[in-house]
N, C-alpha and C positions, 0 to 999 in steps of 0.2 A: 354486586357481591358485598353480605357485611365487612367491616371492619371487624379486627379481633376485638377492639376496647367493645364495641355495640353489642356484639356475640355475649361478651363476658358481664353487662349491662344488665341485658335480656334472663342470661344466665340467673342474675342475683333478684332479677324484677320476677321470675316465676322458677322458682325452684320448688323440688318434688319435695312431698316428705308426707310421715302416717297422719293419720286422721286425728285430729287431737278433739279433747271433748269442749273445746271453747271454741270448734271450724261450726257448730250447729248457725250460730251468730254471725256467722260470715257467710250466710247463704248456700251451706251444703245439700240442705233439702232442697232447696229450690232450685238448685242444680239439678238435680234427681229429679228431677220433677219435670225439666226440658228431656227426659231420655224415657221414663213413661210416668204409669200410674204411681204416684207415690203422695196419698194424702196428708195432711198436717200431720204431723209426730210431735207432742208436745215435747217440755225439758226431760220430764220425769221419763216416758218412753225413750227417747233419746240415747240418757244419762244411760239405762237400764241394758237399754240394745248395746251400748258401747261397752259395757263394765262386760257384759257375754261373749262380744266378737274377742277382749284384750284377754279372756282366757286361754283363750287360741292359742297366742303368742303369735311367733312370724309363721302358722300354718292357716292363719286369716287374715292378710293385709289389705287395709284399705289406706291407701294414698291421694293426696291432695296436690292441686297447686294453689299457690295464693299467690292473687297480684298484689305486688306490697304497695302497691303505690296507692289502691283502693281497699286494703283490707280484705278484699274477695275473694270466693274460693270459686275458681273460676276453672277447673277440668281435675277429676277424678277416674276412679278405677277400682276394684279389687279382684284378689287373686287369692284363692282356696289351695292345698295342698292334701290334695285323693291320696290316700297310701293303699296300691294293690296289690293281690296276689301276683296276679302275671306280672313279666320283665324282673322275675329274679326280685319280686317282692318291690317293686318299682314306686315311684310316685310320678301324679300329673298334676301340671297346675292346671286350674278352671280362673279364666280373666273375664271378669264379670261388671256391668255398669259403669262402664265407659264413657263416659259425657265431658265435652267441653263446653264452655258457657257460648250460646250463641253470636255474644260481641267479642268473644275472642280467637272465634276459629280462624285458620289459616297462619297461624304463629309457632302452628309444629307443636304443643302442648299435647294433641293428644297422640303425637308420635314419643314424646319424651315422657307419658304416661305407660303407656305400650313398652317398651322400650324397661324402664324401672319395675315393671313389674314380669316381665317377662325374665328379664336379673335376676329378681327375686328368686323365681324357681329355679331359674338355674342351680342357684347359688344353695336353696333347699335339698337341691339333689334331683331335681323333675329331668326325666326322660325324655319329654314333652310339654308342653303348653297349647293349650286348647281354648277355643272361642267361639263363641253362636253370635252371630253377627246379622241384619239383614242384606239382602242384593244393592241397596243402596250405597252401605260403605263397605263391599267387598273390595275393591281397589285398593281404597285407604289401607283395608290390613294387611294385601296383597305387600304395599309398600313397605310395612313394616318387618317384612318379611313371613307371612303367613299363607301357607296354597290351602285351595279348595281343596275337603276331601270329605266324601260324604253328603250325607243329610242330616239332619237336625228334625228331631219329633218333640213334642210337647202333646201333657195331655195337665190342662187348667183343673183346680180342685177347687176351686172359687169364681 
């Protein structure tokens, strides 16, 4: 079992927080890039995508972790806010590109990703929170407190 001081350690060594436009340099893409297709994006694309997601506000949040001890952004996330008709004019969140960095899985990061961004909606006002996941980390979300329900279609336009 940790210790509280270790907890509190860990706490300060990977804590959440948004996407800032200087994480491009700390390996965000190439984060993305262990979860799937996501080719080079230069500064300017980058720069351009970020200035569009931050008109959003908090109804488009992409969050980060960064290990402070290497500078690295080592497990992400983001979480969309759908405003619908049904549920009395309701909202859902959509949790979207989830990846922790390879050398750091098993450290609970992408539970405390899951976890802040799933707050997030809450705290939006979401009825629900939603995610497309494969059969491989259905467990994982299971833990995070997520059940199967349904199926999941895709149709590719590229």
């Amino acid at each position: 079992m940790q210790s509280k001081e270790s907890s509190l350690n860990e706490e300060e060594s990977f804590p959440v927080r948004k996407l800032e436009i200087s994480d491009k340099r700390k390996g965000f893409i190439e984060l993305l890039q262990q979860l799937t297709v996501c080719d080079s994006v230069s500064d300017k694309e980058f720069e351009g995508r970020f200035q569009e997601l931050s008109l959003y506000g908090d109804e488009h949040l992409v969050c980060v972790i960064e290990d402070n001890c290497s500078g690295k952004i080592v497990a992400t996330g983001s979480v969309f806010i759908e405003k619908k008709f049904v549920r009395n004019c309701g909202k859902v969140g959509h949790i979207e590109d989830v990846v922790v960095d390879s050398n750091a899985r098993g450290m609970q990061l992408g539970k405390k990703i899951i976890a802040f961004l799933s707050d997030h909606a809450r705290l939006m006002g979401c009825y629900k929170v939603i995610l497309d996941c494969s059969t491989d980390n259905k467990v994982f979300y299971e833990k995070c407190g997520f059940q199967h329900k349904e199926i999941q279609m895709v149709k590719y336009f590229t």
